[in-house]
Structures are given as C-alpha cells and as structure tokens.
N, C-alpha and C positions, 0 to 999 in steps of 0.2 A: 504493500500500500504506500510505506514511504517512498518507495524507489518511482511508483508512479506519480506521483506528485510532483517528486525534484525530475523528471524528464518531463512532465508539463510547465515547467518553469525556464526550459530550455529553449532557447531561438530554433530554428531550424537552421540545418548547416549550411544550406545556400545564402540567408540572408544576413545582408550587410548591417553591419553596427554605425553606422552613420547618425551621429549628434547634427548632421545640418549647417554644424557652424563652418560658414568659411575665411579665410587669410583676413578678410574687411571686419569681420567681429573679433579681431583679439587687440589686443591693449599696444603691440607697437608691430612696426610695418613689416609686412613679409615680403618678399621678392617687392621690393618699392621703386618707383621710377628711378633710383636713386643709385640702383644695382644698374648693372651694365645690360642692355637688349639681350645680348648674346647670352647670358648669366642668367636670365632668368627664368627659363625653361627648366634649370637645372635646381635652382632653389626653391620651385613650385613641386617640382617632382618631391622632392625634400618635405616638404609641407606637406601636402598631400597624406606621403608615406607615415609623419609623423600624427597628421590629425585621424588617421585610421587607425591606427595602436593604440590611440590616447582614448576614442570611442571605443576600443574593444573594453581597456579597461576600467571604463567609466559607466559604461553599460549597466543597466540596474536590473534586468530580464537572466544574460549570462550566469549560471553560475563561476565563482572562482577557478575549478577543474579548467569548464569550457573554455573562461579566455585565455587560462594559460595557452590550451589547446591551441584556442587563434592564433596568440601570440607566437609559439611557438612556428605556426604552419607560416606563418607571414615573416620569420626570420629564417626561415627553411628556403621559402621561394627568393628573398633577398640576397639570397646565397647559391641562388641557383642549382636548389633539391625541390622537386615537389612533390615530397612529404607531407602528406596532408593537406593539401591544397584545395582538395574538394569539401573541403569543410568552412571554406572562406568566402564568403559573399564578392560575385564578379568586382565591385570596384575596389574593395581588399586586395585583391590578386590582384588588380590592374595597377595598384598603387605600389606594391612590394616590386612589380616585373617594372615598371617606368623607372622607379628609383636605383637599381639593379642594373639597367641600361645607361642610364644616365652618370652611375659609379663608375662604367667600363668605359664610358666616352671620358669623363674626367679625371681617372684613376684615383678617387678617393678613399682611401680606406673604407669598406663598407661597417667599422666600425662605428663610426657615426652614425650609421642606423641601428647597429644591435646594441648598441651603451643605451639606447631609449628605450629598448624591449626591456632592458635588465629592470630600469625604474618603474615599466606599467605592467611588469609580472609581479612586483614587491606591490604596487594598488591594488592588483587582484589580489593580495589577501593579509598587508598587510594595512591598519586603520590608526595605528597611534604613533607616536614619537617621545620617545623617551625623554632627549637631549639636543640640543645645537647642533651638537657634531653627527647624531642620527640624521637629523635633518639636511645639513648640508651634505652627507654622503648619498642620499638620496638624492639632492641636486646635481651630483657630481653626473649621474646617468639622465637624471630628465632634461636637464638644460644644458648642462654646457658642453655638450655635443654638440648643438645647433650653433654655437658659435665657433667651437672648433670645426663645420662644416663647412660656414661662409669662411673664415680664413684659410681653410684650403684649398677653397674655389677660387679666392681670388691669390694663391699664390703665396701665402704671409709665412712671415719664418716664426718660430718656435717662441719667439720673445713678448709676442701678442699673447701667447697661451694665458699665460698667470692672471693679465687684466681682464681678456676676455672671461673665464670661467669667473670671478669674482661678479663681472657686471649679468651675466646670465644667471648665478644664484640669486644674485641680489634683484633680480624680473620675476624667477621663479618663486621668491617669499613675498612676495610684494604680492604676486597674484593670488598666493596662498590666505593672505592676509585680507585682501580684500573680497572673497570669496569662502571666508573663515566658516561663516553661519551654513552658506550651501552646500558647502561641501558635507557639514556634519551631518544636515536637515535628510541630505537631498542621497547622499550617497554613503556615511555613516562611517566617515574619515577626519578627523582632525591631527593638524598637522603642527600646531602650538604645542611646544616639547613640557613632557607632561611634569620634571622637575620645576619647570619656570611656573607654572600653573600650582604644582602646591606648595609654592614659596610664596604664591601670592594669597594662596587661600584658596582657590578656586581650582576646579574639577572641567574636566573637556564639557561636563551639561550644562556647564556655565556658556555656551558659546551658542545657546541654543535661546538668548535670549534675544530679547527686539531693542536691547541698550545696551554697550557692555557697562559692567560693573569698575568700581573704580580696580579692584584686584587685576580685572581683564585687563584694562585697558593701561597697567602696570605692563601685562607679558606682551601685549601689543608694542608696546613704546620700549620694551626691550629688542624685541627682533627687529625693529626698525631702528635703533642701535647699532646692529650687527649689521643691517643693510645698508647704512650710513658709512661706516669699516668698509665695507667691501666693494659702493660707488667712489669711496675717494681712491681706491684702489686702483678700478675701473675706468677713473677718469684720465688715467696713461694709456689707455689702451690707442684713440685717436693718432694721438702724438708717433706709435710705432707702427702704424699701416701704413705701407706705401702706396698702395692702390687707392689716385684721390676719389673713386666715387665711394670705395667701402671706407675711407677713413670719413665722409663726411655722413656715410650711412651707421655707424657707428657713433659719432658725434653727437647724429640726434638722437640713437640708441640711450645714450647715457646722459644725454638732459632730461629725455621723459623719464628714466629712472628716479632722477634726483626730483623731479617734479613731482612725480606720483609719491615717491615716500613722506615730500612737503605734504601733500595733501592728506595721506593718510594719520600724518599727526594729528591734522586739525577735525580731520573727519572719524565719524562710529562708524567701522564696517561691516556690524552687528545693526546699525538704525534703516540704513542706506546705502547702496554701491559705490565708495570713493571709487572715482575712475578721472581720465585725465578730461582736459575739455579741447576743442578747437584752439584754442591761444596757448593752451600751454606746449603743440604739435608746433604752431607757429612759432614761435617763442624760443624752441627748441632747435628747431630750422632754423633760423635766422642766427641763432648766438654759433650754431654748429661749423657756420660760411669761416667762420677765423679760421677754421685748422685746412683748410685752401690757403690761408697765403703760404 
C-alpha cells in the first residue's frame, strides 16, 4: 500500500521538470548584450543546462531517489553515456546534449557542469545547514562554477579564480536570503546555519514568519556580514579580466551584489521580496564604464 502511494507521487519518466523560469527572471544578467554575439550561444546553453538540474531538484512532485535518478541520467548524457536517459523529459536531454556540444566546441572542462549536479543532488535530500562553512561549501558547487565557466569562455587565467568564487557565493546567499521564507514554506529547506540561529535564540520555524524577529534579523545581518567579506573580495575581480566586455560584465556583476546586500539591510525578506530595482541595474552600469579606461 505504501509503495503505491510513493509511485503515485512520482512524475512520469518522460516528463520534464521545468519551473518556467527563464534567464529575464533571475536577479543578475545571463548571457547579457554585454557578453560577446559569438559567446553567447554558449552561455545560454550553460543556463539552460543549469536551470534544468536546478528544477529537477527543486521539484516538489519528485521524490528524492527520483531526482537523484534525473540528476544522475543528465550528468550521464553530459558526458556522453546514455544511461538512463529515457527517464529524462525531451528538453532535459536537449539541454545536457546542447551543453555537451557546446563543451566540445569550447573545450571546457565539463566540470563546470557536474560541480552543479554535486550541489542539486545535496537539495534533493539535504534541508538544513549547520554552519558558515556548511554553507559556503555548498556554494562552492552551486555557484561558483558558473563563474568559473564565463572565465573560461572568455579565456581568463587562474588569478580571476579567488574573486570570482567569492562574488558568486556572495549572489548565491544573497538569493538565499532573500528567498529565506520560500524556500522553507515552499520546499522545506533553510539554508541560515542553524548555530547562528540558536545563538540568537531562534529555531529554522522562526523563518516561517511574515516579520523577522529581532533574533532573525541578528542571523540575517550576520550573513550579510560575511557577504560584505566576500564583495570586497570580489571587487578585484574586474581589475584582473582582460576580456573588456566580460570585465565590464563582471563590473556590473559586483555592483548589483553590493546593491542588493545594501538593500537587504534595510529590507524584511521575511515581510516582502528585497530584490534590486531599475536604477540600481542603471547605477551599476554606469559606475561599471571606469574599469574600460
């Protein structure tokens, strides 16, 4: 009787895990006029590959087994096995074989796509964070892959590494942050390390509320502490690209960072979505033009 249950809670293996969301709904630009024409068939394919792993494992229908399963067949086919591949909904498959082509035209490590598999098999089944350093070695695979991707696309030597990963963790808590309550609500994940939380007195159900508490908003104003450390870190990274479109696309990378963590000081992302606005894009762009001369 159980076993029937948990396979009625199961997708069927043709269909695609697709959340809907595309490149124009996330918080800073993906493949952006900014990137070079040529360049950007290859960063789209990137995205793509990434927003289908990220819906497998965000998925609320899936059980945990199944997405590893996905995940799995979608690092399989990125590697050129298909193993399991009939278990992946058409634009999954389309999305791992694109990325996979697109690796062999640019010879980048296809590392950079399975260090994001590693982070969205640890979402299917893993919901709390113990500590900072939990936390950030988890960013080590969701995010700063993706910028070690565009610095290999466009060429960059090794010395980008360090600011890069600094300003992609510090995206990656920022969005954490500001998606703090839905994630809990919505998919039964909190990612506020759970020492900070009872130093302040408060418990992951505190995050479940429509205010934060002043304890909350203690462990909030710590992590953006720590993302403050890791934009000023971040903000060398410009200064070492030689490629001027990806140094000014980086440029505004790391002003909307420092924007958005301004903002999340000032803002409950427990009341309301702090997200960035139209001016602060502008703002960011505009201040971005110095690292061209």
């Amino acid at each position: 009787m159980s076993n029937t249950v948990m396979d009625n809670t199961i997708a069927p293996p043709a269909a695609d895990m697709s959340s809907g969301k595309q490149a124009a709904d996330e918080n800073f630009p993906v493949g952006s006029m900014l990137i070079a024409r040529k360049l950007r068939p290859h960063v789209h394919a990137y995205y793509a590959f990434a927003r289908a792993i990220d819906d497998i494992a965000d998925n609320n229908v899936l059980s945990p087994d199944a997405k590893i399963a996905r995940l799995d067949a979608m690092q399989a086919l990125l590697l050129g096995r298909e193993s399991g591949a009939a278990q992946l909904g058409p634009a999954e498959a389309a999305s791992a074989v694109r990325l996979r082509d697109s690796l062999a035209v640019t010879g980048i490590d296809p590392a950079r796509g399975t260090d994001l598999i590693v982070a969205f098999r640890q979402d299917a089944v893993k919901s709390r964070y113990a500590s900072w350093a939990e936390l950030a070695n988890y960013c080590r695979y969701s995010a700063n892959p993706v910028g070690l991707y565009l610095l290999d696309l466009h060429g960059e030597g090794c010395a980008t590494h360090a600011p890069s990963d600094a300003l992609c963790t510090a995206l990656q808590v920022l969005n954490h942050l500001q998606d703090c309550r839905e994630d809990l609500v919505e998919l039964g994940r909190c990612y506020l390390p759970e020492a900070w939380l009872h130093q302040a007195g408060e418990t992951v159900e505190g995050v479940r509320a429509n205010r934060a508490s002043p304890g909350l908003r203690r462990v909030l104003d710590q992590a953006l502490d720590e993302v403050d450390r890791l934009n000023r870190d971040a903000a060398r990274l410009p200064g070492l690209i030689s490629d001027r479109r990806m140094r000014l696309e980086a440029a505004v990378i790391v002003g909307l960072s420092h924007r958005l963590a301004r903002r999340l000081r000032r803002g409950d992302p427990l009341a309301r979505r702090v997200k960035l606005s139209r001016p602060d894009v502008a703002a960011s762009l505009l201040a971005a033009f110095r690292h061209l001369v």
